[in-house]
N, C-alpha and C positions, 0 to 999 in steps of 0.2 A: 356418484363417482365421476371422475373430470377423465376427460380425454386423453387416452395411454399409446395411441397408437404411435406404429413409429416402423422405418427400417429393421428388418433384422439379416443383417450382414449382406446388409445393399441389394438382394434377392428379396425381398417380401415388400411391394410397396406400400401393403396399404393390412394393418391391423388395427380391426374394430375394438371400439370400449366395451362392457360388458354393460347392459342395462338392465330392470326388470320390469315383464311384463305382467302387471298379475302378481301369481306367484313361480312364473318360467326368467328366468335367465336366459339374455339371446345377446349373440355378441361373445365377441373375447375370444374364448379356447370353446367354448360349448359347441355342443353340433348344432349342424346347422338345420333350425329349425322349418319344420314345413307346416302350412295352413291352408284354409280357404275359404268358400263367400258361398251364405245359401243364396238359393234360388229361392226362397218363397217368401211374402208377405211376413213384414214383420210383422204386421197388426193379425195374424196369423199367431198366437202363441205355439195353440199344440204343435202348429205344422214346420213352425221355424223350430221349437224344441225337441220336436223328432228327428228333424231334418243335421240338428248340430247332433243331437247323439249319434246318428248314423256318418257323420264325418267323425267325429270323434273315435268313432269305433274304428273308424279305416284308417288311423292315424294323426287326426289333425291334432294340432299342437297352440293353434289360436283359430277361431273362428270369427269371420268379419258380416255383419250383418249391413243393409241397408237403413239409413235412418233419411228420411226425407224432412221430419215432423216432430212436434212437441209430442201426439200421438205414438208414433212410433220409439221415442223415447222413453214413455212410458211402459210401452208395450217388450221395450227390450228390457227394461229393469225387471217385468213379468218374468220373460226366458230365464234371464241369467238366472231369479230365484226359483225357479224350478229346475233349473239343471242343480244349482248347488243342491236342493235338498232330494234328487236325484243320486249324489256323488259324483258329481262330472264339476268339475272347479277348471277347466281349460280358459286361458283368457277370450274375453270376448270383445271384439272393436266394432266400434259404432264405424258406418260408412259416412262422411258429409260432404255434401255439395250443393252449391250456390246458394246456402243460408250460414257465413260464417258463423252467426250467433248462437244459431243451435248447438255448435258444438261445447260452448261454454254449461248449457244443458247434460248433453249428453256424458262429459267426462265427468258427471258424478255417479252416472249406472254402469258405467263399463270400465274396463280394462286398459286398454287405446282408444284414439282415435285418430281415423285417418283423414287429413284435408287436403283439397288443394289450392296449392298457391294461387291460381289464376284467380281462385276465388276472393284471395285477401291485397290482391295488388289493387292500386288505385295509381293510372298514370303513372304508374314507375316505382309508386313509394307504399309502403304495407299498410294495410287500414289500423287502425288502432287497437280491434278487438285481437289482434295477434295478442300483444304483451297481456291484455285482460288473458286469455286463453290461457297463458302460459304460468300465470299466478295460480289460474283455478284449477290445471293440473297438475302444479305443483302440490296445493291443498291436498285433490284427491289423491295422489299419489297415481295419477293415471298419465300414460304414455303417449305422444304423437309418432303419427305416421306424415313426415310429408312426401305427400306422393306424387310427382310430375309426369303429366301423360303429355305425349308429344303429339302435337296436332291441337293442344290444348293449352297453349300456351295467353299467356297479358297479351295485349297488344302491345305495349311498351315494350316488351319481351320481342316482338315479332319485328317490331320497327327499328332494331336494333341489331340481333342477332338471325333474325330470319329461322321457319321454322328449322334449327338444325341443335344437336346435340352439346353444342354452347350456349345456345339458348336456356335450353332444358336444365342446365348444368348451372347458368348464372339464375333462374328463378328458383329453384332449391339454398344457390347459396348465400341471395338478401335473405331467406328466412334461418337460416342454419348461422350465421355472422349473430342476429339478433339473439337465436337461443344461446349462442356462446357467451354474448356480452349480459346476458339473464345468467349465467350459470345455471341453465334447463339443460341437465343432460340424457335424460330420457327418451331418447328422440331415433327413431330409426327414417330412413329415408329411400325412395323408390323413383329410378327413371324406368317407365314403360313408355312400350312402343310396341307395336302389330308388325313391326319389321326387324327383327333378332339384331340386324348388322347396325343398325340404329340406337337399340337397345345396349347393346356392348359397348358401341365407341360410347355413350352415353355413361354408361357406369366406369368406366374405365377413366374420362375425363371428371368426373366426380370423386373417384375415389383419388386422385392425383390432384386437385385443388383443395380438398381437402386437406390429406397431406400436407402441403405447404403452407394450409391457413392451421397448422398444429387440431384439427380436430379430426377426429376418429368415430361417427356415430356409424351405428351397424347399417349394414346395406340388405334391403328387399328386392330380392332379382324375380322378375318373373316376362315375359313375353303375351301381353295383352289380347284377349281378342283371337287368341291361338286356332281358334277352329274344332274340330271336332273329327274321331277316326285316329289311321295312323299319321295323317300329313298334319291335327293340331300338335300329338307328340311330338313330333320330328321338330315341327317349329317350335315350341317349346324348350326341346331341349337344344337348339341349334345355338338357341339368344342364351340359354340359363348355362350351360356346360362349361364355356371358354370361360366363361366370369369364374366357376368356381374353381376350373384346372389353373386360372393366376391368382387365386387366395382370396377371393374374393368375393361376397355374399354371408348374410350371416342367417336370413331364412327368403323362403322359396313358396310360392305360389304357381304352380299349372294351372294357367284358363282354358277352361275345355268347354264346348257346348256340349256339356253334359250333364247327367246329376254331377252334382260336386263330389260328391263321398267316390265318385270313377277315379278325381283328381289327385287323391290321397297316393293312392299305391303308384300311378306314376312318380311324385312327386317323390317316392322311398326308395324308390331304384334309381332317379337322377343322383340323390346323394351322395346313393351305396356306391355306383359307377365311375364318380366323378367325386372321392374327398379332396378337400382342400390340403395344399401340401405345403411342408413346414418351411421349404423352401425351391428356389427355382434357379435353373442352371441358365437362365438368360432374365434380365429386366422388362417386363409387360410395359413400361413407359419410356426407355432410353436406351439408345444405340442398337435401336433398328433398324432395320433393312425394308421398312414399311411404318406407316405414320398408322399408330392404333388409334388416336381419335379421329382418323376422317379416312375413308376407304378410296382406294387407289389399285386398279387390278395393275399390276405387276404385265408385263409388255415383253415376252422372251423371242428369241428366234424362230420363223418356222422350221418344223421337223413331220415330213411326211402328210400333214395337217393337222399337227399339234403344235400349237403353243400362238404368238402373233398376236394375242389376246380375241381369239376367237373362243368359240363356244367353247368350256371345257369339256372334253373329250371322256367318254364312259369305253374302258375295256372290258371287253366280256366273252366267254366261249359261246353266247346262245346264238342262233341265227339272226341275222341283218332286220333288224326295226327299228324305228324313232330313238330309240336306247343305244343303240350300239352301235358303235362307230370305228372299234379296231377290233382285231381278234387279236390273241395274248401273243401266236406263234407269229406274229405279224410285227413284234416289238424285235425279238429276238438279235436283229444287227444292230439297231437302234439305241437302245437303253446303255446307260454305265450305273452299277449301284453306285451309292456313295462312298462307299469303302472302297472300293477301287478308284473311282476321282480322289480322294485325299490324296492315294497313292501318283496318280497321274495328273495331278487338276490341268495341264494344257490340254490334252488328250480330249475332254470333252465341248473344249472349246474349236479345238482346230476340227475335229470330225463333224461337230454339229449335229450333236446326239442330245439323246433326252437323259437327266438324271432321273433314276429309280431309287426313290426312298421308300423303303419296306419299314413297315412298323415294327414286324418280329417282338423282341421283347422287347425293344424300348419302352417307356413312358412318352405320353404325344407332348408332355413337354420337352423331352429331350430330342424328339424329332422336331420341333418347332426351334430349337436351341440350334440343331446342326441345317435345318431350313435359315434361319437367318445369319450363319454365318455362309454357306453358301452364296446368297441371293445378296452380301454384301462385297463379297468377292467376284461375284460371276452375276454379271447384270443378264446376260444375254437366253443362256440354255432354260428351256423348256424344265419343267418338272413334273415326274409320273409321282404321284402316293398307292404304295399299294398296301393293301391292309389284308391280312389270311386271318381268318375268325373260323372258329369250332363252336360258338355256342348255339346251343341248339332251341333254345326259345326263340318264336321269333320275334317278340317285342321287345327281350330282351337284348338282343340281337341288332332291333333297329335303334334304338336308346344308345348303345355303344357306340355305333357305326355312326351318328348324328352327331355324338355330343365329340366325337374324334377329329369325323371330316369336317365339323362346322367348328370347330378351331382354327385350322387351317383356311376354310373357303371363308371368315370373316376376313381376314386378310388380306385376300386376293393373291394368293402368293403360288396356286396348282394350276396346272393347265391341263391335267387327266387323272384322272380317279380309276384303280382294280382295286376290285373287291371280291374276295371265294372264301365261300365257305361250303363246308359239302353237306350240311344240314337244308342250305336253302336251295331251292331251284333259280336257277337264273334271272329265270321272270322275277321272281320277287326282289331278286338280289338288284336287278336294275330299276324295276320299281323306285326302291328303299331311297338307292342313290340320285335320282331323279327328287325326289320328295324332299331332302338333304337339298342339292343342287336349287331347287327352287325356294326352299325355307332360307337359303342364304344368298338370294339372290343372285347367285352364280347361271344357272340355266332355266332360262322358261320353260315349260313344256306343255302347262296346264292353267286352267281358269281357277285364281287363286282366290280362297274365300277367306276374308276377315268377321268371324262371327265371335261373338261376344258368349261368355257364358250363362247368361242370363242372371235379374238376382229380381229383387222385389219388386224394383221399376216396372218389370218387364209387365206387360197386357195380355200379352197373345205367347202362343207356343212355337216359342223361338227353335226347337226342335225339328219340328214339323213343317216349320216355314223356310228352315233352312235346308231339308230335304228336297223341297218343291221347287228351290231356285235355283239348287242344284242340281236339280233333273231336266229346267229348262234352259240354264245356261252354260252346263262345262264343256261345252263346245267351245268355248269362245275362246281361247288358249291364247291368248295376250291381255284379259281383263284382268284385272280386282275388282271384286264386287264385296263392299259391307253387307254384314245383316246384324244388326244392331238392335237391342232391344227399348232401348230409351234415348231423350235426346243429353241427358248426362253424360254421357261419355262418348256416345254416336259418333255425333259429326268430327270432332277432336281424334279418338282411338281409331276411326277409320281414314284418318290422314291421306295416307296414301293408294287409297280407293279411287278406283276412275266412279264407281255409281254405286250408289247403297240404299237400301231398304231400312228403313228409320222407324220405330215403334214413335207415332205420337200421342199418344192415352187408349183409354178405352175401347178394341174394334177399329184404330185407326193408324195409319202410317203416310212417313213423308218420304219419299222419292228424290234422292241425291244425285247428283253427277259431278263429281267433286265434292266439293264443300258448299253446293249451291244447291240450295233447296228448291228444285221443279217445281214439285209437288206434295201441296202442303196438307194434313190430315185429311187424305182419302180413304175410305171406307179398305178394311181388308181385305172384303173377299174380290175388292178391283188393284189391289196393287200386284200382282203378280206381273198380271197382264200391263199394267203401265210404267213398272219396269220395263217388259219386254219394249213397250211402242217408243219411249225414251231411246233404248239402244238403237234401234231401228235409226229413230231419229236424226243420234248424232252421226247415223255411218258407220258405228262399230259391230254390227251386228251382221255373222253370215248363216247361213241356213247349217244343219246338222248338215 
């Protein structure tokens, strides 16, 4: 099937073609599909084929394995036929990295496969086993992924556009120009990033070049490297939410350090929280009040000590901590709802007051619609969001409040956050928004961890290690620290990491401070400790 997408009544930028994976349909009208990536050795049969039944069960929809190797090529045609005579027929995609040729291999045992560009660029121009690729999954009737991680970009790529989300956005579209002029339309496509605000201008500027170059392949939304708890959640759904509330994504991947088969049920409630909608009361790419592919905080008035483009502002009833910074009775002279500035709009200019946009029943896209007509009229006033929530789960709860507020704070467009709900306590409730505020890099507050989910690469117990560095370093409340399990994706998906913890094989890791490898395959049970003496080192480091 050739590419369908198109405008629908000037409100929908961007609809995908319909492809098939397997035998799943993804793309087009279908929902949007969710997946995920084991953790274990593929040359592992039983444990990788237990390990997909047990995602399988929790929902997954495609399961992505690791393929390093002719080996493990083989060993994935084992799984697949034991799942099929099993009853489990869910598509399965080979992982590949830095052996384009494997994949010519691999797309006769599997379902998809996922590559990446960096791997098939040469000085600017695509090696040749691209179009081979593209012949032999045409034959098999198997699917690409191109998947662009950012931090992991060509060098021609980086010499050009610098690591930024037009980089990322032109290395997907030499290879996506190519499968058009092939007519290979089986092809879905992914920008990841460990930074959500990254991640969205990124897909956003993709599905809008697309657009104009007439092609429509489905989109893979997921936020890399998310972490683990409720703060990988939050960043998870911070980068994946906005994409889907502007129609866009057609399946979803949660990176969690975790078992994978954990990732399944978040990844069913981002869905269910956030459908994509058939249409939108403002344009995600034109005639805004803020540029969506490149982030700009919004600069309003002071008011009391909100706005000025200082810290965003958390209001809360609880008593005075790191969190809290106004009490509600404290707004009181201050605030004008919106409804009443329509009514008056001088009135919030000449008093120099903050507007108060309540969610109530709107839709956040329709609060995002009266957000940018505002903030194109009215450069200056401060804005409060307040959100009143009754759900009484609380991950349920924190899932809403993320994928809400983090529509909004990709933008740059709030300069205060209220949030009550009378199910949670305070504490939690400022928690939440803290977690939110730093997934969208609106507010620091905490030592942020980039951990990968682990998959077969991995050596050692990414779990356990990532416990340990978190017990010796979240003090540090202005770092990023990676914990990465291989150097596949390491040093790239940890981009913007001040210092990272690097799996280099067996028993061994290498010791980042940026993208500069310290120290190179030292023994495990001394890198904790040579992490710490690094921080030391540069200066970054203060006592608990």
């Amino acid at each position: 099937m050739g590419p369908t997408g198109k405008f629908l009544k000037g409100m929908i930028p961007y609809r995908s073609q319909t492809i098939t994976v397997g035998s799943l349909l993804l793309g087009g009208d279908h929902p949007v599909r969710i997946q995920s990536m084991t953790s274990t050795d593929t040359n592992d049969v039983t444990a990788s084929a237990d390990q997909c039944i047990r995602m399988i069960e929790a929902g997954a929809e495609l399961v992505r394995l690791t393929t390093q190797g002719n080996r493990e090529v083989s060993n994935l045609e084992k799984i697949r036929e034991g799942l099929h005579k099993a009853g489990y027929r869910v598509p399965l995609v080979a992982d590949i990295h830095f052996k384009p040729g494997l994949a010519l291999e691999a797309a006769r045992v599997c379902d998809k496969i996922r590559i990446n560009p960096g791997n098939y660029l040469k000085g600017g121009s695509v090696d040749l086993l691209l179009p081979q690729l593209l012949l032999k999954c045409r034959k098999e009737g198997t699917a690409i992924r191109i998947g662009v991680n950012h931090g992991s970009l060509d060098e021609s790529i980086l010499t050009r556009y610098g690591d930024t989300p037009e980089g990322m956005v032109e290395s997907a579209m030499i290879f996506l120009r190519i499968c058009k002029a092939e007519s290979f339309h089986e092809v879905v496509v992914s920008m990841k990033s460990s930074n959500p605000r990254v991640m969205v201008q990124s897909v956003r500027l993709l599905a809008h070049r697309m657009s104009k170059e007439n092609m429509a392949y489905p989109l893979h939304l997921g936020v890399t490297e998310a972490g683990d708890g409720p703060e990988g959640r939050i960043k998870s759904v911070v980068g994946i939410a906005p994409l889907l509330l502007e129609a866009m994504g057609d399946t979803i991947r949660v990176s969690l350090t975790e078992p994978p088969e954990m990732e399944l049920p978040v990844a069913s409630q981002i869905v269910a929280l956030f459908p994509k909608p058939d249409a939108l009361p403002y344009h995600p790419f034109k005639g805004l009040a803020w540029d969506p592919f490149s982030f700009s905080r919004r600069i309003s008035l002071p008011v009391s000590g909100v706005g000025k483009g200082s810290r965003i502002k958390i209001i809360s009833p609880a008593p005075p901590d790191q969190a809290i910074d106004l009490k509600p009775a404290y707004l009181t002279d201050l605030t004008i709802p919106y409804e009443a500035w329509e009514k008056e709009p001088q009135e919030l200019v000449a008093g120099h007051k903050i507007l108060l946009m309540e969610k109530g029943s709107h839709s956040i896209q329709e609060i995002k619609s009266r957000l940018n007509w505002f903030c194109s009229v009215n450069k200056k006033a401060a804005i409060l969001f307040k959100s009143s929530s009754e759900t009484e789960d609380p991950e349920r709860f924190q899932l809403q409040l993320a994928g809400e507020l983090g529509s909004l704070l990709v933008d740059g467009v709030l300069d205060a956050v209220w949030v009550e709900n009378p199910y949670m306590t305070p504490a939690m409730i400022n928690e939440t928004v803290l977690n939110i505020l730093q997934a969208a890099g609106a507010r620091i507050t905490k030592t942020e961890y980039i951990a990968c989910p682990s998959c077969g690469r991995t050596h050692f117990d990414i779990l356990t290690r990532l416990k340990e560095i978190r017990g010796a370093t979240s003090h540090l409340t202005t770092l990023k620290i990676g914990v990465m399990g291989c150097i596949v994706n390491g040093p790239g998906e940890m981009a913007d990491a001040d210092y990272g913890y690097v799996g280099a094989g067996p028993g061994r890791v290498s010791i980042y401070k940026g993208r500069e490898a310290r120290l190179r395959n030292i023994p495990e049970k001394e890198a904790l400790e040579a992490l710490i003496k690094l921080v030391k080192s540069e200066g970054d480091w203060i006592d608990p």
